[in-house]
C-alpha positions in Angstrom: 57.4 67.7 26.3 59.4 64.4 27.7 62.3 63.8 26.1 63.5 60.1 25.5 67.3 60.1 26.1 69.9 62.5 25.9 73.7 61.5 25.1 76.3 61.1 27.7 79.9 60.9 26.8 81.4 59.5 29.9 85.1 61.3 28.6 83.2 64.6 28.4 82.6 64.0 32.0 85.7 63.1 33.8 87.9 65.4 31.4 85.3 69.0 32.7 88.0 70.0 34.8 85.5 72.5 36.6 83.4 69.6 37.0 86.5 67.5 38.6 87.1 70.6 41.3 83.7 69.7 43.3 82.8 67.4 45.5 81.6 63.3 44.9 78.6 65.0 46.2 78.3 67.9 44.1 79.5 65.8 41.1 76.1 63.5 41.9 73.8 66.2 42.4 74.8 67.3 38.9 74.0 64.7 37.5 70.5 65.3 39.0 70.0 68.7 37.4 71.0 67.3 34.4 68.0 65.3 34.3 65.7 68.3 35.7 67.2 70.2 33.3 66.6 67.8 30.6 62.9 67.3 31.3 62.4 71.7 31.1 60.3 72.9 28.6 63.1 75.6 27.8 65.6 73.0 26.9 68.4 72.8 29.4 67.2 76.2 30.9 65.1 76.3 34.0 64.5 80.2 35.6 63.8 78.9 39.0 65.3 79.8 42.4 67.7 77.6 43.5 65.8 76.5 46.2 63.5 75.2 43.4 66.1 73.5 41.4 67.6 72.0 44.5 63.9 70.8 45.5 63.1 69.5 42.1 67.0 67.8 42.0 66.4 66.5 45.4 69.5 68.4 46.3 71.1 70.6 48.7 71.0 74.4 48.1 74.8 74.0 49.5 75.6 71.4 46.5 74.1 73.8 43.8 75.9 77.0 45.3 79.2 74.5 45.1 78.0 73.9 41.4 77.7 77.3 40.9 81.3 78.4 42.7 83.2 76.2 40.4 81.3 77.4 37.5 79.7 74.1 36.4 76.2 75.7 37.1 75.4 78.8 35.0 73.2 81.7 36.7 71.4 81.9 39.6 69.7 83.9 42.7 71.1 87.6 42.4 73.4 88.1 45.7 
């Protein structure tokens, strides 16, 4: 199903202090899975690999682990 829009509350953003902890980089690769994550069928789930997400997100695998280390990204490959 494609979803139109979702809201984005640019105060939401730079106040996420776990957010503010990565990288430019990460920050904007983020904003990437967002978008994959908004387009899911699962609504803002996807059970991929990351190596998946990071292909679909056009992302680095590094970036998404980063993600994931500051606890802005929720789940992931076991190990």
């Amino acid at each position: 199903m494609k979803r139109p829009a979702f809201q984005f509350y640019p105060a939401d953003w730079r106040k996420d202090a776990n957010l503010r902890r990565c990288s430019p980089a990460a920050r904007g690769v983020w904003m990437d899975v967002l978008c994959v994550l908004h387009d899911s069928e699962e609504y803002g789930i996807v059970r991929w690999p990351l190596k998946e997400l990071a292909s679909a997100a056009g992302a680095s695998i590094a970036h998404l682990r980063e993600l994931a280390e500051m606890r802005v990204l929720k789940g992931g490959d076991k190990g």
